[in-house]
N, CA, C and O atoms as CSV, one atom per row, in Angstrom:
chain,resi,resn,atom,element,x,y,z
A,1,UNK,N,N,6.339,28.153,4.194
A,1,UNK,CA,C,5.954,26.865,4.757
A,1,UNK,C,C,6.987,25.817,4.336
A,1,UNK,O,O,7.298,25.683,3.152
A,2,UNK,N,N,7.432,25.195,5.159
A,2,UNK,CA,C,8.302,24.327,4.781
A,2,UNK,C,C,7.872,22.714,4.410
A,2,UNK,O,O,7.203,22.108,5.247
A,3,UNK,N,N,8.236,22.083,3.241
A,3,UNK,CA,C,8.118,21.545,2.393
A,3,UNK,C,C,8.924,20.416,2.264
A,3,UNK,O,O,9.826,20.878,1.564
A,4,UNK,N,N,9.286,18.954,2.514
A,4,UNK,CA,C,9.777,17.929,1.932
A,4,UNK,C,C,8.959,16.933,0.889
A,4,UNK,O,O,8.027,16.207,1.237
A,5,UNK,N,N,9.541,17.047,-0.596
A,5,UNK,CA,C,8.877,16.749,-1.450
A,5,UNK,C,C,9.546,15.365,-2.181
A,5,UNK,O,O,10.364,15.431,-3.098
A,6,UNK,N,N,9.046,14.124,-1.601
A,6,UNK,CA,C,9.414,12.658,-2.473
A,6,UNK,C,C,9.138,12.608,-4.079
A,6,UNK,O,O,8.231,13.232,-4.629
A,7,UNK,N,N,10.017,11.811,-4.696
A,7,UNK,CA,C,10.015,11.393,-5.881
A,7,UNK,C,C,10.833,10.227,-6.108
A,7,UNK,O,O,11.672,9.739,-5.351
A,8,UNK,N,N,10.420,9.793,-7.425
A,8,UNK,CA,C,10.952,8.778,-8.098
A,8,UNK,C,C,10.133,7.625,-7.633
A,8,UNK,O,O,11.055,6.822,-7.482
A,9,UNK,N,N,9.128,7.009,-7.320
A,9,UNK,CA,C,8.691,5.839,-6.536
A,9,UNK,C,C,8.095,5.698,-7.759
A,9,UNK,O,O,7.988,6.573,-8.619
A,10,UNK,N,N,7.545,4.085,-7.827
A,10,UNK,CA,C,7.009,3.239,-9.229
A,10,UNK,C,C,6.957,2.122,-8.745
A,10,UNK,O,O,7.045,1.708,-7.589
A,11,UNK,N,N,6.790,1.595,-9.815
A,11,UNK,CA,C,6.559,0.060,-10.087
A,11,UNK,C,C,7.818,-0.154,-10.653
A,11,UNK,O,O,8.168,0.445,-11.669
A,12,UNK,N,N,8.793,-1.267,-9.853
A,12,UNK,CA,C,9.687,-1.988,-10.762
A,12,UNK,C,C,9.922,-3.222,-10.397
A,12,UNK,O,O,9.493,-3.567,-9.296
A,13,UNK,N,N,10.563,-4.066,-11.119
A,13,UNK,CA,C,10.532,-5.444,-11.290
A,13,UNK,C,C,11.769,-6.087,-10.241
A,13,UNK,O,O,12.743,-5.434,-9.866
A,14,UNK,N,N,11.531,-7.284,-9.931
A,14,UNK,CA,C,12.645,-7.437,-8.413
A,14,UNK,C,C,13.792,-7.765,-9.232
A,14,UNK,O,O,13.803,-8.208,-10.380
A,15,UNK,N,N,15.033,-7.396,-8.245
A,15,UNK,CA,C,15.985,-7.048,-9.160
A,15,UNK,C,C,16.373,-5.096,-9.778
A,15,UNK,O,O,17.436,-4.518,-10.007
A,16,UNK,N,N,15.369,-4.785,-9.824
A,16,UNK,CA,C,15.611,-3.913,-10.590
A,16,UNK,C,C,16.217,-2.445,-9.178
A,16,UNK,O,O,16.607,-2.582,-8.018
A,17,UNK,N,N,15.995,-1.034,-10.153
A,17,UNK,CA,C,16.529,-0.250,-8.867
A,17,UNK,C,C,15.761,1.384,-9.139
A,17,UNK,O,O,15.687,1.782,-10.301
A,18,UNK,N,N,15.272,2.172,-8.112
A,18,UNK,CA,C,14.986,2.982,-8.118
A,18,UNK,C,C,15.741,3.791,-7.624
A,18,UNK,O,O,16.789,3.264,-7.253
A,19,UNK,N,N,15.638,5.575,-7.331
A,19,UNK,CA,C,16.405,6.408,-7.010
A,19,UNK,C,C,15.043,7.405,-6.116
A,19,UNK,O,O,14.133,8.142,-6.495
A,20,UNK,N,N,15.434,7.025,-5.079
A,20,UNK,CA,C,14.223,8.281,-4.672
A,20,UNK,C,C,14.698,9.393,-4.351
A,20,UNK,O,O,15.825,9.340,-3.858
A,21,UNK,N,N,14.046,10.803,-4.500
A,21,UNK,CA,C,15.001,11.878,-3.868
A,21,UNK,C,C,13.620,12.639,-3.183
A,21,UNK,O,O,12.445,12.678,-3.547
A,22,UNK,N,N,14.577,13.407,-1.642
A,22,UNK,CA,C,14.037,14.396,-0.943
A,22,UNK,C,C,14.166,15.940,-1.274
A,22,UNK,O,O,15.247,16.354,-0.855
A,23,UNK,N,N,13.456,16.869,-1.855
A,23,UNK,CA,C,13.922,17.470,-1.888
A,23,UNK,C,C,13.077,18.972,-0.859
A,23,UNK,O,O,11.851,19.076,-0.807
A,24,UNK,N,N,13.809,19.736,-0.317
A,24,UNK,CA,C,13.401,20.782,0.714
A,24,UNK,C,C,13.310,22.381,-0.089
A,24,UNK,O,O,14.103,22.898,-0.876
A,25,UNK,N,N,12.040,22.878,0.457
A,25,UNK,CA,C,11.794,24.298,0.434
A,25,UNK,C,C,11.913,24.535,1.968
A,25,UNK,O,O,11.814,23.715,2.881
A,26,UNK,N,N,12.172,25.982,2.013
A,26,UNK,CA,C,12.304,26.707,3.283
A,26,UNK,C,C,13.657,26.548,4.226
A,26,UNK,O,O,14.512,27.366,4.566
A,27,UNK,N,N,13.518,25.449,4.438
A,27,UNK,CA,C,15.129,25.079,5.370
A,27,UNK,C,C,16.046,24.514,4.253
A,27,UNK,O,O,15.915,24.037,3.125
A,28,UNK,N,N,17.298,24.881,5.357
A,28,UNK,CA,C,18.769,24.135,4.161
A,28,UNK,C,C,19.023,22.561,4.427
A,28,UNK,O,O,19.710,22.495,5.446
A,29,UNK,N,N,18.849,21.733,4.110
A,29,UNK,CA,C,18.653,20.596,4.605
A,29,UNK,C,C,20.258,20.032,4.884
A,29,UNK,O,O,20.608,19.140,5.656
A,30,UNK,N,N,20.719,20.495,4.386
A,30,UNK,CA,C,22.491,20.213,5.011
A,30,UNK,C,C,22.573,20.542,6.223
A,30,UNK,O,O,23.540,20.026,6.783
A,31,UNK,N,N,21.684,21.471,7.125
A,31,UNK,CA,C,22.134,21.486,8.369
A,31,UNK,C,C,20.957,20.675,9.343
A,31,UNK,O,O,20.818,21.024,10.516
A,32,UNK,N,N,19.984,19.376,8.653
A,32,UNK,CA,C,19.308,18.366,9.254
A,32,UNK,C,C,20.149,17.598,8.724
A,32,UNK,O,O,21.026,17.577,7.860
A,33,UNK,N,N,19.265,16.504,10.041
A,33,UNK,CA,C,19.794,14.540,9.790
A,33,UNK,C,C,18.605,14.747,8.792
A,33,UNK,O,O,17.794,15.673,8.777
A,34,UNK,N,N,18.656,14.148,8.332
A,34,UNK,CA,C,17.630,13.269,7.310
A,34,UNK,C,C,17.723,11.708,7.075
A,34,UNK,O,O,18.685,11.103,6.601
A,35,UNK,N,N,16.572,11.209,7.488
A,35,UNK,CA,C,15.986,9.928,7.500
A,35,UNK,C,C,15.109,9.450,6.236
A,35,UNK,O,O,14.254,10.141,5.683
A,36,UNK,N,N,15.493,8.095,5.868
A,36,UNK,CA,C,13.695,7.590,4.965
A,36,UNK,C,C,13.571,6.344,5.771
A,36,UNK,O,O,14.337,5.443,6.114
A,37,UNK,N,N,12.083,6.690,5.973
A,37,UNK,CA,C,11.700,6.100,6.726
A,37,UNK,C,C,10.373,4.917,5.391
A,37,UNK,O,O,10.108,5.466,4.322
A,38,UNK,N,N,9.906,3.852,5.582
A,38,UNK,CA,C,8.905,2.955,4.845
A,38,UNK,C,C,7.602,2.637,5.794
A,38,UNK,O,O,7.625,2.706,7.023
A,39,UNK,N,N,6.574,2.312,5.077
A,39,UNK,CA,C,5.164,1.691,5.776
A,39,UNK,C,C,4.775,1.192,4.765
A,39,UNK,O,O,4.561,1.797,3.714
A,40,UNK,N,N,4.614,-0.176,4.995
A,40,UNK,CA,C,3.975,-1.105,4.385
A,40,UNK,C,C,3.012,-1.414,4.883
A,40,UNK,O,O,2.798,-1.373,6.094
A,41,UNK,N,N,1.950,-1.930,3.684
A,41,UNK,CA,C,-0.009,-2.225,3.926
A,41,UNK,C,C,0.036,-2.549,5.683
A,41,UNK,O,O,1.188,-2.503,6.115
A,42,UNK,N,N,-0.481,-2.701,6.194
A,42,UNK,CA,C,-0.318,-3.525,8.065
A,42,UNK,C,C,0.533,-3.605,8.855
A,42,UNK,O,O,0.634,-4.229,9.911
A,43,UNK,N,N,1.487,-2.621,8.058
A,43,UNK,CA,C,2.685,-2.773,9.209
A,43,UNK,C,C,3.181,-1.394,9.991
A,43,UNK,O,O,2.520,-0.356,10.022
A,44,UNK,N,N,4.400,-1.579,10.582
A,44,UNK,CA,C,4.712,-0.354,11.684
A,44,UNK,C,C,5.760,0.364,10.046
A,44,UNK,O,O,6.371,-0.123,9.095
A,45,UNK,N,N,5.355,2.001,10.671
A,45,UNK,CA,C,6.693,2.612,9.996
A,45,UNK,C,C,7.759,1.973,10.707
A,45,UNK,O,O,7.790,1.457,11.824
A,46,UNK,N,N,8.910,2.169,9.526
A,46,UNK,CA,C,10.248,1.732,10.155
A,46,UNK,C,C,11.620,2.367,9.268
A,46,UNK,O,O,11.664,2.575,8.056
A,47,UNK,N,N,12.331,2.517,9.936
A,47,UNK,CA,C,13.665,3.372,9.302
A,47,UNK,C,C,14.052,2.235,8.727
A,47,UNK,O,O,13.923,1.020,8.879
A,48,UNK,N,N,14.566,3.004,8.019
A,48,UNK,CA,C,15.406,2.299,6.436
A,48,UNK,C,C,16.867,2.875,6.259
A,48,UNK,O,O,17.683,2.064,5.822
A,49,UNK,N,N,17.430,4.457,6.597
A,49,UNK,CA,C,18.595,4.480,5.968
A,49,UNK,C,C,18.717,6.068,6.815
A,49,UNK,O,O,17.649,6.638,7.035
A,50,UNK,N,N,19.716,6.589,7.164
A,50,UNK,CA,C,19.958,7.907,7.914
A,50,UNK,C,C,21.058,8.358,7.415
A,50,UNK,O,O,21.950,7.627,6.984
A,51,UNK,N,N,21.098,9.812,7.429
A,51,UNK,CA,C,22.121,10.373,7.432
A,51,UNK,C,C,22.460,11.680,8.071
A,51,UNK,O,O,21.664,12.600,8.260
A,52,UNK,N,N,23.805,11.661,8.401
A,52,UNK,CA,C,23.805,12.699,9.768
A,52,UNK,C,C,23.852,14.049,8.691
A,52,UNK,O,O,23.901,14.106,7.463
A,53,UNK,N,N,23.808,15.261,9.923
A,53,UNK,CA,C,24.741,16.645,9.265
A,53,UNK,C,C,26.356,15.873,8.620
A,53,UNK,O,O,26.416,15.816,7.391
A,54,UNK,N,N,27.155,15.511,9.130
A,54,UNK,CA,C,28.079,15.603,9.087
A,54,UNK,C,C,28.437,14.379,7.452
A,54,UNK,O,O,29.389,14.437,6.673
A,55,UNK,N,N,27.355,13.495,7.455
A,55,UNK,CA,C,27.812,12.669,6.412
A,55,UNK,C,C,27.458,11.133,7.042
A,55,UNK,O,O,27.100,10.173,6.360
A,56,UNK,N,N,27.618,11.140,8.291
A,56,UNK,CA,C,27.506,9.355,8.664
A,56,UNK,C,C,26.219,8.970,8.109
A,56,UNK,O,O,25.309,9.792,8.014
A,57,UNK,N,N,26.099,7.773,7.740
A,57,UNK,CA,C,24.652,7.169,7.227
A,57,UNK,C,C,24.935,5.666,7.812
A,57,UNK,O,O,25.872,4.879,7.678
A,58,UNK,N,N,23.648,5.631,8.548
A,58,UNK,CA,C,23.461,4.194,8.965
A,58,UNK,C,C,21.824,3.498,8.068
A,58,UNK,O,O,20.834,4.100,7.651
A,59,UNK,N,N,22.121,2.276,8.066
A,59,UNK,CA,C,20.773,1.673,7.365
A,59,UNK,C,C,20.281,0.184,8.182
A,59,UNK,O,O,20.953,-0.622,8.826
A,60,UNK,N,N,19.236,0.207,7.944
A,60,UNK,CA,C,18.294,-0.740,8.826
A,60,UNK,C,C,19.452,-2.619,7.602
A,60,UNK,O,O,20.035,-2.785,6.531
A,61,UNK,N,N,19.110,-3.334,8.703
A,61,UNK,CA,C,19.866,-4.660,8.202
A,61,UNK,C,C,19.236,-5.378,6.925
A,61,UNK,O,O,19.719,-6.312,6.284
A,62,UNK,N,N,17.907,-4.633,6.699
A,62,UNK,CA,C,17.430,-5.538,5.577
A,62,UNK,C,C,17.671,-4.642,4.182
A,62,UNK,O,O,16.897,-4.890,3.258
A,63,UNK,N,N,18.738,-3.573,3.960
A,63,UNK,CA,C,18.591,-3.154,3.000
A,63,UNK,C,C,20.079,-2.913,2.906
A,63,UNK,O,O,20.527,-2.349,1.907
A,64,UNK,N,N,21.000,-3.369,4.046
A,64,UNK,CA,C,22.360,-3.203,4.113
A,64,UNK,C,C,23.094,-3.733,2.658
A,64,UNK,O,O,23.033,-4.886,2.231
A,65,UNK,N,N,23.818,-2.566,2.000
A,65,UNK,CA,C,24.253,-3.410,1.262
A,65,UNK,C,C,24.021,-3.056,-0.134
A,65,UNK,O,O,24.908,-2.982,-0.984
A,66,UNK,N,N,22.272,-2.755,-0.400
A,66,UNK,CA,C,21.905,-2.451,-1.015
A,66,UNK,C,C,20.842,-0.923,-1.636
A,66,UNK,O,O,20.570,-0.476,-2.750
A,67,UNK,N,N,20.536,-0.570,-0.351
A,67,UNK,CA,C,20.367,0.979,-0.763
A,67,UNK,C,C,21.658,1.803,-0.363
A,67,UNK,O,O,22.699,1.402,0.158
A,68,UNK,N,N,21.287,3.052,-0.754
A,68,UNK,CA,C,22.600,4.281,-0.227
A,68,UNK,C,C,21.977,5.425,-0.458
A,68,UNK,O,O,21.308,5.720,-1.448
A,69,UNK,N,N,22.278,6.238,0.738
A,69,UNK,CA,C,21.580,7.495,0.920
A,69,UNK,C,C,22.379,8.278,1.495
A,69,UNK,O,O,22.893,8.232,2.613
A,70,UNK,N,N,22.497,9.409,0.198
A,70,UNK,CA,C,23.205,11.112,0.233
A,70,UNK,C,C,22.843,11.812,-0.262
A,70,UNK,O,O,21.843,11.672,-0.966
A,71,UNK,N,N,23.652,13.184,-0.096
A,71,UNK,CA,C,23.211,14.401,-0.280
A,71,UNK,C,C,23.645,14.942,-1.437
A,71,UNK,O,O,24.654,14.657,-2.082
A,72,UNK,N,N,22.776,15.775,-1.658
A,72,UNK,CA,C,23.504,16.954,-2.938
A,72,UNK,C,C,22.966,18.588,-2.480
A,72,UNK,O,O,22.023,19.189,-2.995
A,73,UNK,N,N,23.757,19.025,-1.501
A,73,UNK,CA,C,23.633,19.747,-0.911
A,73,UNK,C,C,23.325,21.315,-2.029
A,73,UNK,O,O,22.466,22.168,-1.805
A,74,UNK,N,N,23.995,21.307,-2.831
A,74,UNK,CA,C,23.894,22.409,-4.079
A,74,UNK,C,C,22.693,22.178,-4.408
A,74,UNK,O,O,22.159,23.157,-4.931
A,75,UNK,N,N,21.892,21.058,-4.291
A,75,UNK,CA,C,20.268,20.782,-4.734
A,75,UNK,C,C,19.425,20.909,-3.797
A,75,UNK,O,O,18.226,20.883,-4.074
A,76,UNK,N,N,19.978,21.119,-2.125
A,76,UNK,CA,C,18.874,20.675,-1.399
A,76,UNK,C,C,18.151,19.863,-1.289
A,76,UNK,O,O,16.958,19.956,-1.001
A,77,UNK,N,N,18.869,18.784,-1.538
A,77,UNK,CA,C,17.675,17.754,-1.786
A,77,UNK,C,C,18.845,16.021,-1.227
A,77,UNK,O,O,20.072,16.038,-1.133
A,78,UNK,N,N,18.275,15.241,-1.065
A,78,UNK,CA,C,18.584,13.664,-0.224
A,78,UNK,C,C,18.321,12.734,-1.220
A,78,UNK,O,O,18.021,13.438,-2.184
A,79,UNK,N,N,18.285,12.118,-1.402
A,79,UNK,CA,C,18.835,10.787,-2.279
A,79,UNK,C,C,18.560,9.418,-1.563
A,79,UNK,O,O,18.999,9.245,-0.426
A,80,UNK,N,N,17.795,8.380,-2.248
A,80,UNK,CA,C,17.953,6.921,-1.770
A,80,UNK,C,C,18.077,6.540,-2.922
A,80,UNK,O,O,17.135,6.646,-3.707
A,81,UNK,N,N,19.120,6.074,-3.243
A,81,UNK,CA,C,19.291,5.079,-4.217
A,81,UNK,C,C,19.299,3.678,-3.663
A,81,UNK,O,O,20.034,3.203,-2.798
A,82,UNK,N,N,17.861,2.854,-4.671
A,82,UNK,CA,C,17.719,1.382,-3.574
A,82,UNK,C,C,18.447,0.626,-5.238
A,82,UNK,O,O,18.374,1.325,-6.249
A,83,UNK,N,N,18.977,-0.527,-5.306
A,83,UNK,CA,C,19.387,-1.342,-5.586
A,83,UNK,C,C,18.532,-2.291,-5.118
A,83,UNK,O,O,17.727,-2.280,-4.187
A,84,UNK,N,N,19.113,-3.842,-6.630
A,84,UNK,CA,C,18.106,-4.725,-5.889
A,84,UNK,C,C,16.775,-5.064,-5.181
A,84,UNK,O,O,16.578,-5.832,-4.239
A,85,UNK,N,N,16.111,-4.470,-5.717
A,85,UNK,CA,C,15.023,-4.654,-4.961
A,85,UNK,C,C,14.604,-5.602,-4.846
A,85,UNK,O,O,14.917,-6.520,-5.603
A,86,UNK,N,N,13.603,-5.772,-3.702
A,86,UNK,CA,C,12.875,-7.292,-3.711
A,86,UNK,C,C,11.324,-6.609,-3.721
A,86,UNK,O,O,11.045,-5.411,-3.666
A,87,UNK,N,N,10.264,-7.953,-3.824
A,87,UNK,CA,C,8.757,-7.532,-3.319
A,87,UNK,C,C,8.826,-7.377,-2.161
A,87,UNK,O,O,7.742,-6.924,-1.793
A,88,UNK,N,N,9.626,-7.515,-1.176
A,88,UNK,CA,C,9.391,-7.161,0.499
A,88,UNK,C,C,9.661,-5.358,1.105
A,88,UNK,O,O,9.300,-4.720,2.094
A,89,UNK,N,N,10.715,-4.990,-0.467
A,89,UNK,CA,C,10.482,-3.648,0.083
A,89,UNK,C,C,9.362,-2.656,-0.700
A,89,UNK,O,O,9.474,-1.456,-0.948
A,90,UNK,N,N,8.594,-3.283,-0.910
A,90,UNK,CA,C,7.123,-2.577,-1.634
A,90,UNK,C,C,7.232,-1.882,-0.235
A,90,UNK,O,O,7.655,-2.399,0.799
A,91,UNK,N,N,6.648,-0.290,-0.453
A,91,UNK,CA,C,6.492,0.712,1.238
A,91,UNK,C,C,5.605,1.477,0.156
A,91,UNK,O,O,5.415,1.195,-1.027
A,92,UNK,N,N,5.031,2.725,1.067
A,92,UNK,CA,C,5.452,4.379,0.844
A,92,UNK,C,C,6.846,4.554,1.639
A,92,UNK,O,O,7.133,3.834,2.596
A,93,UNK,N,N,7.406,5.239,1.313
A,93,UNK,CA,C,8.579,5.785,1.659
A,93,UNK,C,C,8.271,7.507,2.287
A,93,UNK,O,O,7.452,8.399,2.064
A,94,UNK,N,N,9.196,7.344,2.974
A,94,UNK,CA,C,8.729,9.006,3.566
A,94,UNK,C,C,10.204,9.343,4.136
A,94,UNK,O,O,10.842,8.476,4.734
A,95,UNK,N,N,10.688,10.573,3.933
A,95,UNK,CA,C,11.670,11.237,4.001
A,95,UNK,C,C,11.089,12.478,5.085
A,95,UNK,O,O,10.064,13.159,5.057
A,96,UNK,N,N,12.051,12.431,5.875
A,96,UNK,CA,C,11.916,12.820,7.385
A,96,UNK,C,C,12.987,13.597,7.972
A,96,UNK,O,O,13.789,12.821,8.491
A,97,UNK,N,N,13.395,15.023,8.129
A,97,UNK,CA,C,14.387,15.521,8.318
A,97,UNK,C,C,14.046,16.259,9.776
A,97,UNK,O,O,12.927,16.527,10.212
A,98,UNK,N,N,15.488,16.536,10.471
A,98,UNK,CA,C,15.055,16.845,12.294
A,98,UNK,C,C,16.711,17.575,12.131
A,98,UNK,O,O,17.846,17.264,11.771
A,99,UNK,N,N,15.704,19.085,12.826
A,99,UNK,CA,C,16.796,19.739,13.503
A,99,UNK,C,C,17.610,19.717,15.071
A,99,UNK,O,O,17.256,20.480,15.970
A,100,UNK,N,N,18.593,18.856,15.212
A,100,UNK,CA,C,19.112,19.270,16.403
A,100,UNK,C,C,19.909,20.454,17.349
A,100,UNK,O,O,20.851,21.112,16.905
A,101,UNK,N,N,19.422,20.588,18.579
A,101,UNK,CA,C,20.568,21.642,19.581
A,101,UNK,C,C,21.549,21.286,19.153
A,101,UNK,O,O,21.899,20.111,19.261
A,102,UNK,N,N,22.407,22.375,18.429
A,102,UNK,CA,C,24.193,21.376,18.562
A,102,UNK,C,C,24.723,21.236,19.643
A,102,UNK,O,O,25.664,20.447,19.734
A,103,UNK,N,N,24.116,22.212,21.163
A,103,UNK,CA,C,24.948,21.866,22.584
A,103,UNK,C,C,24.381,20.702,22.837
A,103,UNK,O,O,25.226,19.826,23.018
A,104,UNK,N,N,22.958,20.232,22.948
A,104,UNK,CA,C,22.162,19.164,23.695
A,104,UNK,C,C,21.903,17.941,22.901
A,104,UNK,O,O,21.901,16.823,23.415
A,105,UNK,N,N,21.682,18.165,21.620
A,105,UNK,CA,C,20.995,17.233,20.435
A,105,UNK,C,C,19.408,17.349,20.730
A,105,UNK,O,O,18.497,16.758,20.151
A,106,UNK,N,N,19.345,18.152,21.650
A,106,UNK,CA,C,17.149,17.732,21.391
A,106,UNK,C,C,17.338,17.989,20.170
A,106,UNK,O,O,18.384,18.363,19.639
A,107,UNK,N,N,16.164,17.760,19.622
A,107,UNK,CA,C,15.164,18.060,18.264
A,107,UNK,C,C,14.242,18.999,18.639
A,107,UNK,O,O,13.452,19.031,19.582
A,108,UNK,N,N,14.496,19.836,17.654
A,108,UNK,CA,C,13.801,21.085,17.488
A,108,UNK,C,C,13.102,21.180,17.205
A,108,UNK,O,O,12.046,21.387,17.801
A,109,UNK,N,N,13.414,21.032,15.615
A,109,UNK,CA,C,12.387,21.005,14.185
A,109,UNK,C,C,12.275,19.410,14.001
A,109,UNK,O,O,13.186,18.735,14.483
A,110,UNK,N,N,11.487,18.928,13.505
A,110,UNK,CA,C,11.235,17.897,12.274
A,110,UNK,C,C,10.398,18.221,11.395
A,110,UNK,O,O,9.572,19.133,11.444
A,111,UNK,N,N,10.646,17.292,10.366
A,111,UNK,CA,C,9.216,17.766,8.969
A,111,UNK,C,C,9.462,15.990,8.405
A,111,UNK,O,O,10.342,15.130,8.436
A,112,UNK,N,N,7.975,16.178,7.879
A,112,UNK,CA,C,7.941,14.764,7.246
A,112,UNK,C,C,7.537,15.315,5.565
A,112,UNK,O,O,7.453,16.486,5.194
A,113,UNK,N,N,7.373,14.314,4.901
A,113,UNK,CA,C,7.404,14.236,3.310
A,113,UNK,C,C,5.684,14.171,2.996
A,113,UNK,O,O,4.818,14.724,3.674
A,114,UNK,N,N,5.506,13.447,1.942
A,114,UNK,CA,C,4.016,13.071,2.126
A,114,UNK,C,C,4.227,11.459,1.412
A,114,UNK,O,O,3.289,10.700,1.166
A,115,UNK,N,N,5.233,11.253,1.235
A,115,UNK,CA,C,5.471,9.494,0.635
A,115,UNK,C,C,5.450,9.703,-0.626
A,115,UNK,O,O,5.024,10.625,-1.321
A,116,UNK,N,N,6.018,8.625,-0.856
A,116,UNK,CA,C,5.833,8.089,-2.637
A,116,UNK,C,C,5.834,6.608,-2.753
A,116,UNK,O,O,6.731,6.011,-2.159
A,117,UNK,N,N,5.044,5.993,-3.366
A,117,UNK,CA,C,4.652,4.518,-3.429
A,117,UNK,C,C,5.766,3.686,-4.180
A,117,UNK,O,O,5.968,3.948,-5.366
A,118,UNK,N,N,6.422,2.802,-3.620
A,118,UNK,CA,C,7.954,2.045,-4.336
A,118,UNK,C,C,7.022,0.706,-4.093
A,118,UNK,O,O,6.626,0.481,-2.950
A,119,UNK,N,N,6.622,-0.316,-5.338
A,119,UNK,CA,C,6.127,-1.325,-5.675
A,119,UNK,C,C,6.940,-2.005,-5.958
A,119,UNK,O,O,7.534,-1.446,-6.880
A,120,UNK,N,N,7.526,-3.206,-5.681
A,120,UNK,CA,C,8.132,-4.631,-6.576
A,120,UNK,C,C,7.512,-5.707,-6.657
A,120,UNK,O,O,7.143,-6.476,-5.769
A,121,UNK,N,N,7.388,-5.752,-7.897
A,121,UNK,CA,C,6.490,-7.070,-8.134
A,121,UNK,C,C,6.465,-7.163,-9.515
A,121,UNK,O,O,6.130,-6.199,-10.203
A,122,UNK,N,N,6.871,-8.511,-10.111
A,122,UNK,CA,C,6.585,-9.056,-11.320
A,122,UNK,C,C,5.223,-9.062,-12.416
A,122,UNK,O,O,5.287,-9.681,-13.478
């Protein structure tokens, strides 16, 4: 059964910085994109930070700058390192990986995480 498993989420103080990591049973996650995606209390999920097979990573404008998200492919496992935090990025976080056709790009596979709670607040 395949498995994406979050960590590192807490309570930390604004300013401060967490490290979240994805890590995968069953599939090799070097050959998915992998996404983290956030949901906050009333609000819509929303992407936060991507990264292709190949290495490109794009990130949503409110975290530009200050998170970064890669791989450690020898671990199987994805990486958000957030910097800076503020109280606005209090989420669950959820790590989200999708297999594409390499002729077409559909999506094949996806798998989601089950979250981990990232709090900022004094």
């Amino acid at each position: 059964q395949v498995q994406l498993v979050e960590s590192g989420g807490g309570l930390v103080q604004p300013g401060g910085s967490l490290r979240l990591s994805c890590a995968a049973s069953v599939i090799i996650l070097s050959t998915y994109a992998v996404d983290w995606y956030r949901q906050a209390p009333g609000k819509q999920r929303e992407l936060v930070a991507a990264i292709s097979r190949s290495g490109l990573t794009n990130y949503a404008d409110s975290v530009k700058g200050r998170f970064t998200i890669s791989r450690d492919n020898a671990k199987n496992t994805v990486y958000l390192q957030m910097n800076s935090l503020k109280p606005e990025d209090t989420a669950v976080y959820y790590c989200h990986s999708q297999y594409k056709d390499p002729g077409t790009g559909v999506v094949l596979y996806h798998y989601w995480g089950q979250g981990t709670q990232v709090t900022v607040s004094s």
